[in-house]
C-alpha positions as CSV (number, residue, x, y, z in Angstrom):
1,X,13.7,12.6,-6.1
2,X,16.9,13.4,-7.4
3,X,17.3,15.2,-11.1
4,X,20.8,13.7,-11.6
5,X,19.8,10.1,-11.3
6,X,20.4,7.8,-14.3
7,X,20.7,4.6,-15.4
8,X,22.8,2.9,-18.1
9,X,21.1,1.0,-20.3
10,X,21.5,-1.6,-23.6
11,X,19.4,-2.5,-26.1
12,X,18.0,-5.7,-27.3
13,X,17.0,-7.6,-29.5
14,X,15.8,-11.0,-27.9
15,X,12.8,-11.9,-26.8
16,X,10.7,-14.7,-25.0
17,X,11.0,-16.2,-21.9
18,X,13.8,-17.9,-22.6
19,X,15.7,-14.6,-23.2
20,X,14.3,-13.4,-20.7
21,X,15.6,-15.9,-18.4
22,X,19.0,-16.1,-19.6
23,X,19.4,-12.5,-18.9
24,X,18.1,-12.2,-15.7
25,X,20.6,-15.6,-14.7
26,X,23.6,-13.0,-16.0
27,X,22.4,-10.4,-13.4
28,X,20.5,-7.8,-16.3
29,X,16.7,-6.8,-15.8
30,X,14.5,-6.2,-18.9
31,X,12.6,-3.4,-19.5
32,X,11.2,-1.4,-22.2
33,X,10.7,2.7,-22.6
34,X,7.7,3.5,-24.3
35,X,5.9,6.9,-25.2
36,X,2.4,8.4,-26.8
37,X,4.3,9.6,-29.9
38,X,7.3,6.8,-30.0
39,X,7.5,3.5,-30.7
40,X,8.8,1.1,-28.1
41,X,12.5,0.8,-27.3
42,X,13.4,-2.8,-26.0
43,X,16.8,-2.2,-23.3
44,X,18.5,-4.1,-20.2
45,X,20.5,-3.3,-17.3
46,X,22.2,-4.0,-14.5
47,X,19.9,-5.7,-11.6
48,X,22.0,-4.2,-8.7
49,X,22.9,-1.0,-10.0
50,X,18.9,-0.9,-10.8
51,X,17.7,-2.3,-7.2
52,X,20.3,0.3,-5.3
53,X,18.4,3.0,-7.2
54,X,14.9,1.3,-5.8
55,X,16.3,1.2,-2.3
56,X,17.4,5.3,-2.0
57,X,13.3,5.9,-2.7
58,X,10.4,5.4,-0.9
59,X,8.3,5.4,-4.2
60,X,9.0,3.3,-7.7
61,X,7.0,5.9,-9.6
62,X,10.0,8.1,-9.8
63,X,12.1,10.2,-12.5
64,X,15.2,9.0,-13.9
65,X,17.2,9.6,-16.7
66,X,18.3,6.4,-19.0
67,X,21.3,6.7,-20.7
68,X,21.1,4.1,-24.0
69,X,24.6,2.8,-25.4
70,X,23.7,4.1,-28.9
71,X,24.1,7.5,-27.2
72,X,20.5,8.7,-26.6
73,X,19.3,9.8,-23.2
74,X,15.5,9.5,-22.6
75,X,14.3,11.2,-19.6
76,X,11.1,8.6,-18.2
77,X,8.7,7.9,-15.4
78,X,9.6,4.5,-14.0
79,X,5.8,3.3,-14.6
80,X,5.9,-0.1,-13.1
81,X,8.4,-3.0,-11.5
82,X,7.7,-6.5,-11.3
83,X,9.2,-8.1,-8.7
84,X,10.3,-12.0,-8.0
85,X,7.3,-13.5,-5.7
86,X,10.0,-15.3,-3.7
87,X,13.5,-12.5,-3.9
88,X,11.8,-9.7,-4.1
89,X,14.6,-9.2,-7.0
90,X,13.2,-6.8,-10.1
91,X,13.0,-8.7,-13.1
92,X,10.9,-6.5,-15.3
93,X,10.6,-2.5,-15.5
94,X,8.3,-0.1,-17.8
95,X,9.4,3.4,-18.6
96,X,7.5,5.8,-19.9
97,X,9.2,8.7,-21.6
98,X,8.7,12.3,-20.8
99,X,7.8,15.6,-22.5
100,X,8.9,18.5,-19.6
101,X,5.7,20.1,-21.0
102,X,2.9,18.0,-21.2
103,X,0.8,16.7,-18.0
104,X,1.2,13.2,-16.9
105,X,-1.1,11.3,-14.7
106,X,0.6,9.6,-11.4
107,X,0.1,7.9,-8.0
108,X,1.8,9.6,-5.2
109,X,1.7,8.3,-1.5
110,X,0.9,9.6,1.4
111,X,3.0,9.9,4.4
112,X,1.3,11.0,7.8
113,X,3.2,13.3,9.9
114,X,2.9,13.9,13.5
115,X,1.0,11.8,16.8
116,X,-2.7,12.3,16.6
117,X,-3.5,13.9,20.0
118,X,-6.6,10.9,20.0
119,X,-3.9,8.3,20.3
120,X,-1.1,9.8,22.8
121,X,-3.9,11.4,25.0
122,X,-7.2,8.9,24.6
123,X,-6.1,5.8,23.7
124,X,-7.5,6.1,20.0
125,X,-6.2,4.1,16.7
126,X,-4.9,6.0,13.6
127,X,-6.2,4.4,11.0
128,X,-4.5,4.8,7.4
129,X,-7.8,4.4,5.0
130,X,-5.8,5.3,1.7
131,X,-2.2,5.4,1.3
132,X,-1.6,7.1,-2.5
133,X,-3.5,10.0,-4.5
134,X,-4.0,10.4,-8.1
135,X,-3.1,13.7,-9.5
136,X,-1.9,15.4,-12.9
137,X,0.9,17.3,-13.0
138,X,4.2,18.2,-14.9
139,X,7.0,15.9,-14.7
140,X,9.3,18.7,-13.0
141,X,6.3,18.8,-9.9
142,X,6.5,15.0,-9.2
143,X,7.2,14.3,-5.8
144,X,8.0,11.4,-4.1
145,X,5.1,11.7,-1.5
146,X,3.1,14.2,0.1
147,X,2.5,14.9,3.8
148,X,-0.3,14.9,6.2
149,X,-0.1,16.0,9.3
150,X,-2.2,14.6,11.7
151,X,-1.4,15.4,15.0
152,X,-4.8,17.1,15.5
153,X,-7.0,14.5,14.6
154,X,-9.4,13.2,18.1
155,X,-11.4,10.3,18.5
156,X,-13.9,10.4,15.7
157,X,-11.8,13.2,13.6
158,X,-11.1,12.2,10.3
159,X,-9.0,13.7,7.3
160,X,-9.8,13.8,3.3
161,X,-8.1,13.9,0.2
162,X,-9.7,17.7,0.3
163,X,-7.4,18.2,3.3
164,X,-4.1,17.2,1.8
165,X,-1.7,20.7,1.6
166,X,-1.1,20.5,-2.0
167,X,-0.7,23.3,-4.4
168,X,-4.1,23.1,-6.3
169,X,-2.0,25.0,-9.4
170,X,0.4,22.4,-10.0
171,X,-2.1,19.4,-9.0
172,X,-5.0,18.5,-10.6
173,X,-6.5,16.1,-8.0
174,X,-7.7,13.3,-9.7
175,X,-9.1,10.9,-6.8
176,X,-12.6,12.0,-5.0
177,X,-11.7,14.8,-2.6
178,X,-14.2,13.0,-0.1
179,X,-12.6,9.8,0.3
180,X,-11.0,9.6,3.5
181,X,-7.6,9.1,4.5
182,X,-7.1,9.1,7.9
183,X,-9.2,8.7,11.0
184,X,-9.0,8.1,14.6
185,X,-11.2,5.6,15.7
186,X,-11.8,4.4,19.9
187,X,-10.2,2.0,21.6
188,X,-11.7,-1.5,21.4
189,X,-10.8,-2.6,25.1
190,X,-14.0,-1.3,26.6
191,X,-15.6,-3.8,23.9
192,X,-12.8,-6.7,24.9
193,X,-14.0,-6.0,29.1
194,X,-17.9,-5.8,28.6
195,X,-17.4,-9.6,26.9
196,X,-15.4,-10.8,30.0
197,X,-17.9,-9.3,32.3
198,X,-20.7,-10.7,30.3
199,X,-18.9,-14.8,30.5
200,X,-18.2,-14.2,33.8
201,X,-22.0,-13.0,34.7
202,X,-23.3,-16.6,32.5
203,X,-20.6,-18.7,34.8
204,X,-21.7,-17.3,37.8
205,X,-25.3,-17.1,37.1
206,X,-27.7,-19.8,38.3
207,X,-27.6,-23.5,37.0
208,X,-29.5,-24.1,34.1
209,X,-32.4,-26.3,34.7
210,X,-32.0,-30.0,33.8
211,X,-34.8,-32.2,31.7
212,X,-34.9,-35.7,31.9
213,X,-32.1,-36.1,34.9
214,X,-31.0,-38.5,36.8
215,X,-33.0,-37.2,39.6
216,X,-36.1,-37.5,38.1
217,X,-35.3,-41.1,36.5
218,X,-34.8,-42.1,39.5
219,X,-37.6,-40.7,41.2
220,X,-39.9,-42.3,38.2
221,X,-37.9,-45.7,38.9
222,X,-38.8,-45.9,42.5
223,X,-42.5,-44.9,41.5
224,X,-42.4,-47.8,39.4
225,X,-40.9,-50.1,41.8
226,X,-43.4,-49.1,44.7
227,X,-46.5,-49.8,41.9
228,X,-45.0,-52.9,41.4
């Protein structure tokens, strides 16, 4: 996260869909900044200056600064981005405005580092059971993602949220520290060769005995014939 980022801004007045509309045609996103003790502040800005900002970070729940043309600089959490379900262009943000002293409450991923010695050396599958924790923290501590290294996990080993390296006196740790996040489980070939073996035992096996065949029709047919 960088501390100099920004973002100009505008505000507006307009809204609606059709405002909305008309201003995302003309290349602007909407958004609003909002805050416990402040009452909403309606802006726009540029989509591509907004969307090259999104691309240089691996997380939207980010820090910025937002520089307002009536002169005012509000220093916010981007909170959430709504994307186009076709484009993938932003057409909506929320900001939420900081205090540098108060606590906030945010989502921050988690990015495995290392090979797990079950998958280079056994044959194992990392599995990634949870891919963001909750945790409360100044704005200055936010990161953009915390690591886990997992290049000691072996078939069966598993990792918690109690076994992410985070400093416990700038994170409160808001998600169950028993929920796991990443595991090595077996390889599921042995599972994919006992089924072969187990057709190819049925195909092989001995025929499965016939009622009503043409054998015996036939046999009762010349029974019936000889009566006759």
């Amino acid at each position: 996260m960088s501390e100099d980022a920004t973002l100009q801004a505008q505000k507006r007045t307009e809204t609606g869909s059709g405002a909305m509309n008309r201003l995302r045609k003309g290349g602007r996103v909407p958004g609003v900044i909002y805050g416990s003790k402040k009452d909403p502040i309606m802006v726009q800005f540029s989509e591509h200056e907004f969307a090259q900002f999104l691309r240089h970070h691996t997380s939207e729940n980010v820090m910025l600064d937002v520089n307002v043309d009536d002169g005012e600089t509000h220093k916010v959490l981007i909170r959430e981005v709504q994307h186009h379900p076709l484009t993938g262009r932003p057409i909506h943000a929320d900001f939420y405005e900081l205090s540098m002293t108060r606590r906030v409450s945010v989502e921050i991923p988690i990015e495995f580092v290392g090979e797990p010695a079950g998958v280079t050396q056994e044959g194992g599958v990392l599995e990634h059971l949870l891919r963001s924790v909750e945790v409360e923290c100044l704005p200055g501590d936010i990161v953009e993602q915390f690591e886990l290294d997992v290049s000691a996990l072996g078939i069966g080993d598993r990792l918690a949220v109690d076994d992410l390296p985070i400093d416990r006196e700038k994170y409160e740790i808001l998600t169950n520290g028993g929920v796991a996040v990443a595991a090595v489980a077996a390889p599921r070939v042995e599972e994919a060769v006992e089924t072969e073996e187990g057709e190819e035992a049925v195909a092989e096996g001995a025929e499965p005995e016939r009622i009503g065949g043409k054998e015996e029709e036939s046999e009762e047919a010349e029974e019936d014939r000889k009566d006759g």
